[in-house]
N, C-alpha and C positions, 0 to 999 in steps of 0.2 A: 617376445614383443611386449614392452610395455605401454602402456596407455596412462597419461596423465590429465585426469578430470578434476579440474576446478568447482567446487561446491560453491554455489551462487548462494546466498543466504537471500531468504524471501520475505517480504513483510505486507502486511494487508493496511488496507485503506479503509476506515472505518467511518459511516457517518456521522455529523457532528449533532444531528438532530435524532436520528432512531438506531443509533449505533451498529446498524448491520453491515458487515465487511462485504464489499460490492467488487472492489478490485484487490487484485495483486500485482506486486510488483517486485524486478529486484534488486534489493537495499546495495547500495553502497556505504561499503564499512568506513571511510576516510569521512562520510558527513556526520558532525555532533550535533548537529538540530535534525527536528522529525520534521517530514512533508507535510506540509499543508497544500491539498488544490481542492478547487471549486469544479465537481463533478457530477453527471446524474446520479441522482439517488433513484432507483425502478421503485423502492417501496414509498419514497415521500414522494416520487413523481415529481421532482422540481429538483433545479441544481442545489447544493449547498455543498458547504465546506467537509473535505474529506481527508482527516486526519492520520497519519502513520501510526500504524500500531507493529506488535512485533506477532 
């Protein structure tokens, strides 16, 4: 019996004000621009912009 597991590549969502990686998520390889969304940040306590990182 074989089993074929597709490896998800994962990338983290980094704040654009206190740079702490808050979420994860996972990347799709066919996009050539990074994510950008507007999310809470728990450490600045207010939404701001959450940038893809790898």
């Amino acid at each position: 019996m074989e089993v074929d597991v597709l490896a998800q590549k994962k990338a983290a969502l980094a704040c654009s004000v206190c740079g702490s990686r808050n979420y994860t998520i996972t990347a799709n390889p066919n996009r050539s621009e990074r994510l950008e969304i507007k999310k809470y940040c728990k450490h600045c306590q207010k939404y701001t912009i959450h940038k893809e990182t790898k």
